[in-house]
Each structure stands twice: as C-alpha cells, then as structure tokens.
ZANURO-608059 format. One record per residue (C-alpha): residue in one letter; x, y, z; residue number from 1. Coordinates in steps of 0.1 Angstrom, whole numbers. Each point is the difference from the previous one (the first is absolute). Layout:
N
<fidren "A",<X,Y,Z>,NUM>,
...
//
This chain:
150
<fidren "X",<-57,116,42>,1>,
<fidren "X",<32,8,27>,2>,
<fidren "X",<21,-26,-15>,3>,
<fidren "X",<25,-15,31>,4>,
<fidren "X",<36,-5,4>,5>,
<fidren "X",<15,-32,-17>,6>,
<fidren "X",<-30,-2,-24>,7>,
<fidren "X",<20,4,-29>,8>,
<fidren "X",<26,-30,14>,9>,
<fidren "X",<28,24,5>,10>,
<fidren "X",<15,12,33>,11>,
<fidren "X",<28,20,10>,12>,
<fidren "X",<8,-21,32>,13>,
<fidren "X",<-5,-31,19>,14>,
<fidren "X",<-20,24,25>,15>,
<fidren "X",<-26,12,-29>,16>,
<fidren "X",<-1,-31,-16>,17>,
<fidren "X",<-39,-10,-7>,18>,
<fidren "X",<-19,-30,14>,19>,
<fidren "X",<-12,-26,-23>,20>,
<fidren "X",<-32,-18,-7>,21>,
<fidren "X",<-12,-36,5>,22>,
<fidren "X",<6,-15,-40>,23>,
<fidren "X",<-8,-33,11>,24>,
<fidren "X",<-34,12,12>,25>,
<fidren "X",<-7,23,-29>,26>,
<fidren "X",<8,-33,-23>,27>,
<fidren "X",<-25,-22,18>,28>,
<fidren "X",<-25,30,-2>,29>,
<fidren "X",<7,2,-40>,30>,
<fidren "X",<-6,-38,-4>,31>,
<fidren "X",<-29,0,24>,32>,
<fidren "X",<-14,28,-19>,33>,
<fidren "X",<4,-17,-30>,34>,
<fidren "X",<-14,-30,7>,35>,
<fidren "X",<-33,14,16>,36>,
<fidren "X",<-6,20,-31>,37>,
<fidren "X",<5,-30,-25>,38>,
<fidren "X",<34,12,-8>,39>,
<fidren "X",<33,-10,1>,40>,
<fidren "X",<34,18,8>,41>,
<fidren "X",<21,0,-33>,42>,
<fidren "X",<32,10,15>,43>,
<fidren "X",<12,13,36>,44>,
<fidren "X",<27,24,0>,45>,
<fidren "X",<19,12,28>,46>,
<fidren "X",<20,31,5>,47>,
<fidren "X",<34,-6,-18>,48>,
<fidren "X",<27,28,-13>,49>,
<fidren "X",<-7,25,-8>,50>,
<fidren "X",<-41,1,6>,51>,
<fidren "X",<-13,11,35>,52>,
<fidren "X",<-30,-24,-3>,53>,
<fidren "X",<-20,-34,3>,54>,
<fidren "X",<-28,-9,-32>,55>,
<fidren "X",<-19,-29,-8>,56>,
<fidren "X",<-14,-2,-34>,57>,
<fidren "X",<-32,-12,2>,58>,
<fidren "X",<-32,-12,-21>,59>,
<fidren "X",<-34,1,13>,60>,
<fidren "X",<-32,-8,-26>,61>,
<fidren "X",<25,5,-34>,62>,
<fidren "X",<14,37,14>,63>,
<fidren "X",<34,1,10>,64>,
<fidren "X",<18,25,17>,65>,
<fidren "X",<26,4,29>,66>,
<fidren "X",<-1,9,39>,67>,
<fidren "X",<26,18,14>,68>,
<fidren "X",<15,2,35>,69>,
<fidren "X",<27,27,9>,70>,
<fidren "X",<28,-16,19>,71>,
<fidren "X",<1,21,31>,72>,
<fidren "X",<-36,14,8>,73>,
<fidren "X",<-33,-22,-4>,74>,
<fidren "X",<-9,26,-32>,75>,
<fidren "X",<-16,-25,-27>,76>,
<fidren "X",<-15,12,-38>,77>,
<fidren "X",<-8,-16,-30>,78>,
<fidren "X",<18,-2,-34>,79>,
<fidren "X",<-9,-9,-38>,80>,
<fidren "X",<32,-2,-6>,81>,
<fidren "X",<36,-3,15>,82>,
<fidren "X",<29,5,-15>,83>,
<fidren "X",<36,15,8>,84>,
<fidren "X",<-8,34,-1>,85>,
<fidren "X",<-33,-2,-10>,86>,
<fidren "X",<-31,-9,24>,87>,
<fidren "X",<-36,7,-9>,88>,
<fidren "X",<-20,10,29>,89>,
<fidren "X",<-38,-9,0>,90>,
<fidren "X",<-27,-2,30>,91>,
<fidren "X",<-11,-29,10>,92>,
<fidren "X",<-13,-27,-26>,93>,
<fidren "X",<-16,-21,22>,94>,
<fidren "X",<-13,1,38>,95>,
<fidren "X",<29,-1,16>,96>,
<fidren "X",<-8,2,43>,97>,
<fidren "X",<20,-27,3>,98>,
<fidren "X",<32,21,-2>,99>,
<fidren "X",<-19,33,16>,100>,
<fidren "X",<-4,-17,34>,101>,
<fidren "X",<43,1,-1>,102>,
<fidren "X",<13,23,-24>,103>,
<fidren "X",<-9,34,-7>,104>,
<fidren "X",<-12,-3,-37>,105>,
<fidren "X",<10,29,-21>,106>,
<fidren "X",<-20,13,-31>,107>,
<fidren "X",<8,18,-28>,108>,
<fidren "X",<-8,28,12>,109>,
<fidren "X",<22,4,25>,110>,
<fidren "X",<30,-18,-20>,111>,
<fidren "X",<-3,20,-29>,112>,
<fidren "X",<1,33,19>,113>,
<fidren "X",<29,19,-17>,114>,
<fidren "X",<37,6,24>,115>,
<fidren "X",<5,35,3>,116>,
<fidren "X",<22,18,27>,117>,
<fidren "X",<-28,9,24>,118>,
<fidren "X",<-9,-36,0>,119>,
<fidren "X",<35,-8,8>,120>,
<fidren "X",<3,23,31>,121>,
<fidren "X",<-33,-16,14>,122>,
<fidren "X",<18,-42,0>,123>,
<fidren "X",<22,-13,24>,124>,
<fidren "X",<27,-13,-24>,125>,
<fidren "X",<37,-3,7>,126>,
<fidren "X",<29,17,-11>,127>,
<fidren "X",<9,-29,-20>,128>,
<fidren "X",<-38,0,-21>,129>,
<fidren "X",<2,36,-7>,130>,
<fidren "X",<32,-4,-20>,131>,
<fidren "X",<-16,-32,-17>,132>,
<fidren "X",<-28,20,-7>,133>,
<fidren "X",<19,26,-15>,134>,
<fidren "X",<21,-23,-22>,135>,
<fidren "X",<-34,-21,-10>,136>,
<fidren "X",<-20,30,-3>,137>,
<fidren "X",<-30,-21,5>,138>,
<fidren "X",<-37,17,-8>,139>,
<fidren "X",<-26,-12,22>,140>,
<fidren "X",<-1,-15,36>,141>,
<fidren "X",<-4,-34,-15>,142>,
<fidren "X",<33,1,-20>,143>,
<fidren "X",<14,5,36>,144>,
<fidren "X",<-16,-29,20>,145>,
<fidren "X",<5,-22,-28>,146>,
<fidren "X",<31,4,-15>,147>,
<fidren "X",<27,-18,-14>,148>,
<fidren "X",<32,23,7>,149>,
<fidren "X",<36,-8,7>,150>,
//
C-alpha cells in the first residue's frame, strides 16, 4: 500500500498540508449501518489530540467492535479494540458494503504488513511524517494511518 502525503496528520507546510474527509458523512454511514444491522452505535468519536482518526464503537447481533476512518484519506478498517497506543486490527466482522461503496476498506492484511525502509521509500509522506515516524518507530502500516502521535 503507497501510503500518501498528510496520512499520518502531519505536514511540513501550509502547501503540503493533507485534505480531510467528510466526518459528518462517515457518522451518518456508522449509525445507518448500525441501525440496518440491528445494531446500535455505542459511542462516536472524532479525531481529537493527539489521534489522526474518526471511530464509532459499534454493536451488531451481541459483537462489538470499532470502525475506523483516517482523517485525511477515505482509508477505513476495523478494530477489536482501541486504545491510546493500542488498536487491534481485525477484518471485517460483519458485511460491511455499506462503507465499501465510499471508503477504501482496509484488512488486516494489509495493516498489519510490517514498516521497513524499502516500504518507506515506496509512500509519499512528508518531511514532517518521516521524523514522526522515526521518533514513534511505529511497526506496521496500520500503526501509521491510525495513530495517535503528538
């Protein structure tokens, strides 16, 4: 996955700085959602200091888990848990085409793919993610999209 400049949230000027998703739309998609799937939407999060991301925590048919949206790019994943520091991917526990017709939804696989240097020279990031990166030292892709870094 080429990840793209501003994903992270960080930007080294006003010229580089990244665009910014719809979080009104992605809420009414994670009630919607929700409500079709006789669900409900716990809680609705949106991206505060220091994390780089929307979630709702959600609970369809007695499972709960959590649906992520990065800030800047339309990259959305699922989680069994989130916590400062701490998010546990998984794939998707329930259909989810809702969100596939307007996000691209990310799996495990891809967000669990380990950061390496060659990866690195492949993304687009800034000057100003690269040195967050280094001082994060973050190990997979996903701990990049979803972060919560200051």
């Amino acid at each position: 996955m080429k990840l793209p400049n501003g994903v992270t949230g960080f930007y080294d000027s006003k010229v580089n700085k990244p665009p910014q998703v719809d979080g009104k739309q992605f809420k009414q998609l994670c009630f919607d959602f929700a409500s079709r799937n006789s669900g409900k939407v716990i809680n609705f999060i949106t991206p505060q200091y220091p994390s780089n991301f929307y979630y709702a925590h959600v609970e369809i048919v007695g499972n709960q888990f959590y649906i992520l949206l990065n800030e800047h790019y339309p990259y959305l994943a699922f989680a069994s848990i989130v916590e400062f520091g701490n998010i546990k991917f998984i794939n998707r526990p329930v259909p989810y085409e809702k969100f596939s017709s307007f996000y691209r939804v990310i799996g495990t696989g891809e967000l669990n793919v380990p950061l390496n240097q060659k990866l690195l020279k492949q993304t687009e990031l800034n000057s100003a993610e690269l040195e967050q990166i280094a001082y994060w030292k973050p190990e997979t892709v996903g701990q990049i999209i979803f972060n919560y870094w200051d």
